[in-house]
N, C-alpha and C positions, 0 to 999 in steps of 0.2 A: 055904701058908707064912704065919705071924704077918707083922702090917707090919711089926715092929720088924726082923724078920730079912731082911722085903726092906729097909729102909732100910739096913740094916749095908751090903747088898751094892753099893746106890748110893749115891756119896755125898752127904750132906744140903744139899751144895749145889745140886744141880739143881735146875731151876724146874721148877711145871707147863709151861713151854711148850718147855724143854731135852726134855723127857721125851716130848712131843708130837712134836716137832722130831724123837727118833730114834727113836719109834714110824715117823714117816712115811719112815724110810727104813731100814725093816724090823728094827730093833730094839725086840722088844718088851719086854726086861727091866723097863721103865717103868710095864708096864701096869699089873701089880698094885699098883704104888704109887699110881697114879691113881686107880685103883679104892677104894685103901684112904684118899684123903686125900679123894674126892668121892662114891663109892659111896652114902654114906650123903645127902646133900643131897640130888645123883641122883631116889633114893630117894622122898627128901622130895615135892620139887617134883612127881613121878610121881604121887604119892598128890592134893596140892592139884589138878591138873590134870583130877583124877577117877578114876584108875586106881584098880580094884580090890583088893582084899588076896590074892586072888587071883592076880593078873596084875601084880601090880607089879617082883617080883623077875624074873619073864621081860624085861619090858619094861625093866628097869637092866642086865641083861644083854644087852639086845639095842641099848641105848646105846654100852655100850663097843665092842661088835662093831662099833659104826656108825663108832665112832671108830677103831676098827682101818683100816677102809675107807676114810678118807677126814680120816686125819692127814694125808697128803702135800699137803693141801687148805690145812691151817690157815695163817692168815698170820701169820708170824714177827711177835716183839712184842706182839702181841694178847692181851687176858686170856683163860686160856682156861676158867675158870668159865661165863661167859656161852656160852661157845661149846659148851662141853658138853653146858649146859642149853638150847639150842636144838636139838642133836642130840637131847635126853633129847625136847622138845616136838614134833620132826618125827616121834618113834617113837611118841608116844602118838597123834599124830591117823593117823597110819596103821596101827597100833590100831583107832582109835574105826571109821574108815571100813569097817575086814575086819570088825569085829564087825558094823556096820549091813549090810553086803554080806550077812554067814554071815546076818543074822533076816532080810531082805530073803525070801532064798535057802530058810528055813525057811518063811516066810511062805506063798509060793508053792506050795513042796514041800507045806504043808495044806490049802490051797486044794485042788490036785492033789490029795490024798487025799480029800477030802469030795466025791463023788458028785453033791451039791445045786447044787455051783458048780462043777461041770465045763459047759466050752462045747459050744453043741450040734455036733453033730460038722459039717456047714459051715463052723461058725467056726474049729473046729480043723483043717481039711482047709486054709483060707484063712492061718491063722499058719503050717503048717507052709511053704506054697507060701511064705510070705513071707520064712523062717526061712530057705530054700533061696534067693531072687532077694538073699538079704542077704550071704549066703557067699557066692555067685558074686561080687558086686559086691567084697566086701571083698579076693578072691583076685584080682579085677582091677589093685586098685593097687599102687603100687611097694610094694618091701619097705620104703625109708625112709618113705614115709607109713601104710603100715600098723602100724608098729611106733608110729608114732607115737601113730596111732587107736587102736590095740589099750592101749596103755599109760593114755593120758588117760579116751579114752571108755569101756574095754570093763573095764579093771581100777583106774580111780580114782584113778591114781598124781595126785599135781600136775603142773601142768609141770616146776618146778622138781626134781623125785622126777622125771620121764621123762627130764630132761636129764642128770640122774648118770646116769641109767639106761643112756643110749644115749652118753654123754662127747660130748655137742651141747650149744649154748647154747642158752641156753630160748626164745632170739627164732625159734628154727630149728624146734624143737619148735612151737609155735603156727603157724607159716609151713607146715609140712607137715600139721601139725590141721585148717587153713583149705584146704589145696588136697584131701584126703583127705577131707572133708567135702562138697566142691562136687562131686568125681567120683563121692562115693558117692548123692550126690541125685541128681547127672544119669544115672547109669547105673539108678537103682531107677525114676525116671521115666522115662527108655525101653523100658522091661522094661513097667512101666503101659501105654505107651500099646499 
């Protein structure tokens, strides 16, 4: 649908944050207006950030979705320009980070391919043994400090990205990071000695 003709259908007096306001309580007739009066800045600021020409219409798409998620969030009153474009900025570096992860991931994967630099097989007999005393440890702790470890340490999220994740404040998420961490050193140095 053209804006003009979502605009007919709401009327021009809604704010961005009327429009927010009833996205977050499951009305989403607003959306594409939102889309259609910030899409393109979105857009903008995606690109200065460093987004690719490539990846940038996923990543303004994957903005709004954010906003979908997490309009019931926004605080009444608030400009919500700013607030979008923060949404827009938390998708690009979780972007940037799955891209570094996937060449990380690649990187290795070559490694593993070339023959030259493959470990001698002790040393690989010695990572897999480690690979195994690491999963036993991790399946030792609670599920809430694992989800915690598993989110920060193992998939990169932020705190702040684990605490939407899990609907915890972030002081909780660090709290469980820190005891998840201690259990996992003391149980991998018992298994050592």
């Amino acid at each position: 649908m053209k804006q003009a003709a979502r605009e007919l259908l709401l009327p021009r007096s809604l704010t961005d944050a009327d429009l927010v306001a009833a996205i977050g309580t499951g009305d989403l007739s607003g959306l594409g207006v939102l889309f259609d009066r910030h899409g393109s800045d979105v857009r903008r600021l995606l690109l200065r950030l460093g987004a690719g020409q490539v990846d940038v219409d996923d990543l303004v798409q994957q903005t709004f979705l954010d906003l979908l998620r997490s309009a019931h969030r926004f605080r009444q009153g608030a400009p919500v320009r700013p607030w979008l474009f923060g949404l827009a900025a938390m998708v690009r570096r979780r972007h940037r980070r799955a891209l570094r992860r996937m060449i990380d991931h690649l990187r290795v994967w070559a490694l593993e391919q070339d023959d030259s630099h493959a470990p001698p097989p002790s040393e690989a007999v010695e990572r897999s043994a480690f690979a195994r005393r690491a999963q036993r440890a991790l399946e030792g702790l609670s599920a809430k400090k694992r989800e915690a470890f598993v989110l920060v340490v193992l998939e990169g999220l932020s705190g702040e990205e684990a605490a939407a994740a899990l609907d915890i404040p972030v002081m909780t998420v660090w709290t469980r990071l820190h005891y998840a961490r201690a259990e996992l050193r003391d149980a991998l140095a018992s298994e050592n000695a």
